[in-house]
C-alpha positions as CSV (number, residue, x, y, z in Angstrom):
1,X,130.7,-50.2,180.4
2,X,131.7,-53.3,182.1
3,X,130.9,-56.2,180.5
4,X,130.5,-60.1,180.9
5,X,126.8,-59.9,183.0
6,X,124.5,-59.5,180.7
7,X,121.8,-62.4,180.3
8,X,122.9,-65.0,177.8
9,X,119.1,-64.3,175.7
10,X,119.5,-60.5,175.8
11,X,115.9,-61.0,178.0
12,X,115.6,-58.6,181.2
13,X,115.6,-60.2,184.5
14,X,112.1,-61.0,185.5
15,X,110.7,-58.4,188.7
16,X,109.9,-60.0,191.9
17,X,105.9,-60.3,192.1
18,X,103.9,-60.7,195.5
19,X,100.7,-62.8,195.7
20,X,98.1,-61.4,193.1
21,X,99.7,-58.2,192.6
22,X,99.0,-57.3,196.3
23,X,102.0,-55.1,198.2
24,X,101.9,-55.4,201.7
25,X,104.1,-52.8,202.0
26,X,101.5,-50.4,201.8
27,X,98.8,-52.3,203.5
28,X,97.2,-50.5,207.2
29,X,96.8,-52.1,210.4
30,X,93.4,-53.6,210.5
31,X,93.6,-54.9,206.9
32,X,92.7,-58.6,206.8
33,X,94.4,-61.1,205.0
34,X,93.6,-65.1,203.9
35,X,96.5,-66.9,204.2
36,X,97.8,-70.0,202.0
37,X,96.6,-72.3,204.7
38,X,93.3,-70.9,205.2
39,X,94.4,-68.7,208.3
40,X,92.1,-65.6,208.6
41,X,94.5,-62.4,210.0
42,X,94.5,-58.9,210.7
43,X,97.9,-56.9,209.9
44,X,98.7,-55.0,213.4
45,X,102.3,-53.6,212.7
46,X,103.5,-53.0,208.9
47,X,107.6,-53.2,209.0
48,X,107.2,-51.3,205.8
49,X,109.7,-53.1,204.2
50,X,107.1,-55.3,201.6
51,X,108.4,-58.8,203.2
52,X,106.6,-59.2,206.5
53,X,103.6,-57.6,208.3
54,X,102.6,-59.1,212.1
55,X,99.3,-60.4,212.1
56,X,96.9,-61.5,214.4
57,X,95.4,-64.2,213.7
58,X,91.6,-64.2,213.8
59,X,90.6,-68.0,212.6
60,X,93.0,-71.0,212.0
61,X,91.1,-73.9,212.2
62,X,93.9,-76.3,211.6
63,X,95.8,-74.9,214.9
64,X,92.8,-73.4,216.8
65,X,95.2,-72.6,219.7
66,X,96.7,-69.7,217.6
67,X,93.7,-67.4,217.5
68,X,94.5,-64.2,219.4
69,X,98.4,-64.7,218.9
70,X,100.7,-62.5,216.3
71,X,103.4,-63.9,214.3
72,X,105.0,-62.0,211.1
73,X,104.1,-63.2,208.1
74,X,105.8,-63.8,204.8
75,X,103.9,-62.0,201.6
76,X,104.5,-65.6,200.0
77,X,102.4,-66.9,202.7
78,X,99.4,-64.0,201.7
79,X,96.9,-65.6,199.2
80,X,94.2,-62.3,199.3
81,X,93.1,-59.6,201.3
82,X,89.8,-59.6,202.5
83,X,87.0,-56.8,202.3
């Protein structure tokens, strides 16, 4: 056993989280997300991967001009999925 990396508190490393326990890696098209700005969008290609999903966005009212546009979205920048 090779030694020398083990935390200093014997404590195991803390697991990465997303955004209230959501995982957009398994999350359909069609599912519709709030985002941390307010942004209403509706996932329309899952990478699959659990970082990004591309979105369009549905209301924005801080940047109206982006309705109808996509853009891949970070699962930091997910605060809830919608019904």
């Amino acid at each position: 056993m090779v030694q020398g990396n083990e935390p200093k508190d014997n404590k195991p490393a803390a697991k990465v989280s997303t955004p209230a326990g959501m995982f957009i890696r398994d999350m359909p098209e069609g599912t519709k997300l709030k985002l941390t700005d307010g942004s209403i969008v509706e996932i329309t290609a899952n990478a699959r991967n659990g970082g990004y999903v591309l979105a369009r966005y549905l209301e924005n009212s801080a940047e109206p001009e982006l309705v109808g546009t996509e853009e891949w979205v970070f699962f930091g920048d997910v605060k809830e999925e919608l019904d």
